[in-house]
C-alpha positions in Angstrom: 0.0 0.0 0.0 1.4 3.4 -1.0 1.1 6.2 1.6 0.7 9.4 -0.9 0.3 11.6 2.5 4.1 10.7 3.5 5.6 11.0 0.1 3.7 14.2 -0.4 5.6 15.1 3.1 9.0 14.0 2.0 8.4 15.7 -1.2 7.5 19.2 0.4 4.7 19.4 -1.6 1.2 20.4 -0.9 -1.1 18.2 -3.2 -5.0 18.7 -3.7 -6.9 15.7 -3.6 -7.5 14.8 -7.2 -3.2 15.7 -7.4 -3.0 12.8 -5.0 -5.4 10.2 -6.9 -3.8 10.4 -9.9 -0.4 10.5 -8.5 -1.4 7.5 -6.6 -2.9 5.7 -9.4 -0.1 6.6 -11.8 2.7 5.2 -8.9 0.4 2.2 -8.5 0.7 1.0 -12.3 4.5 2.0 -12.2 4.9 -0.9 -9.5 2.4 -2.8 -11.3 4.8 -2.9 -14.2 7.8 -4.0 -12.2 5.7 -6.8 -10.6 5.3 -8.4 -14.3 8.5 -7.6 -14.9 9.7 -9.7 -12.2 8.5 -12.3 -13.5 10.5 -12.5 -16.5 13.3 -15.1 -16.9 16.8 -13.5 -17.0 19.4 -16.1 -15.8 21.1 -16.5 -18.4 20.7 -13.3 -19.4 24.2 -11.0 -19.4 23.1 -7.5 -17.9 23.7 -4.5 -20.5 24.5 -1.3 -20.3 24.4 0.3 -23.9 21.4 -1.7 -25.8 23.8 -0.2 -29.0 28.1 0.1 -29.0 29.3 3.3 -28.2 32.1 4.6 -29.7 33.9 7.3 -27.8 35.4 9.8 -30.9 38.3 11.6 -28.4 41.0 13.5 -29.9 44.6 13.0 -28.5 45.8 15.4 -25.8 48.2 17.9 -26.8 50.1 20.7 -25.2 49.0 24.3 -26.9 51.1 27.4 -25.6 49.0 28.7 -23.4 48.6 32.9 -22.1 52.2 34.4 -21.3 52.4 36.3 -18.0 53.7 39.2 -19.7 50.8 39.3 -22.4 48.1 39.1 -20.0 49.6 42.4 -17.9 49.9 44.3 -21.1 46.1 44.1 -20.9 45.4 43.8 -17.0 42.7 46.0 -15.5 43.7 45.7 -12.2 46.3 43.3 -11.0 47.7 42.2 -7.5 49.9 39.4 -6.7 49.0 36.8 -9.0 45.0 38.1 -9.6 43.9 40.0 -12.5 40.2 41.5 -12.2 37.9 40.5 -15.2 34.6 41.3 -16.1 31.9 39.8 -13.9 29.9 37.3 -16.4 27.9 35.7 -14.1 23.9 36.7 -12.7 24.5 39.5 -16.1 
């Protein structure tokens, strides 16, 4: 028996009453489904994780020169130590 009252608790939510019939219904077909799904015969059955190969297309790793300390302080805003002050991109 499913207790829609305590998941609607652990879920924070606040359901209305038809919310929490149809919710219930829905979950009680989901286990439904896994009860038939039990039954099925899988021993000798390997487990699967890709039902197609994957092929993983990666690109060697190569070092690329990267920013030179002296470039970057040719165009710092504001530097101290070993901080440079950029433009704030983030919440814009």
């Amino acid at each position: 028996m499913i207790d829609i009252d305590k998941i609607e608790q652990l879920a924070a939510l606040k359901l209305k009453e038809k919310e929490k019939k149809t919710i219930l219904n829905d979950l009680e077909e989901i286990i439904h489904y896994f009860e038939i799904l039990k039954e099925v015969n899988t021993e000798n059955v390997e487990p699967q994780i890709y039902t197609k190969r994957a092929h993983l297309f990666l690109r060697k790793d190569k070092t690329e020169n990267g920013l030179r300390k002296e470039d970057l302080e040719k165009n710092k805003t504001l530097a101290r130590e070993n901080f440079y002050k950029v433009k704030h991109i983030i919440g814009e």
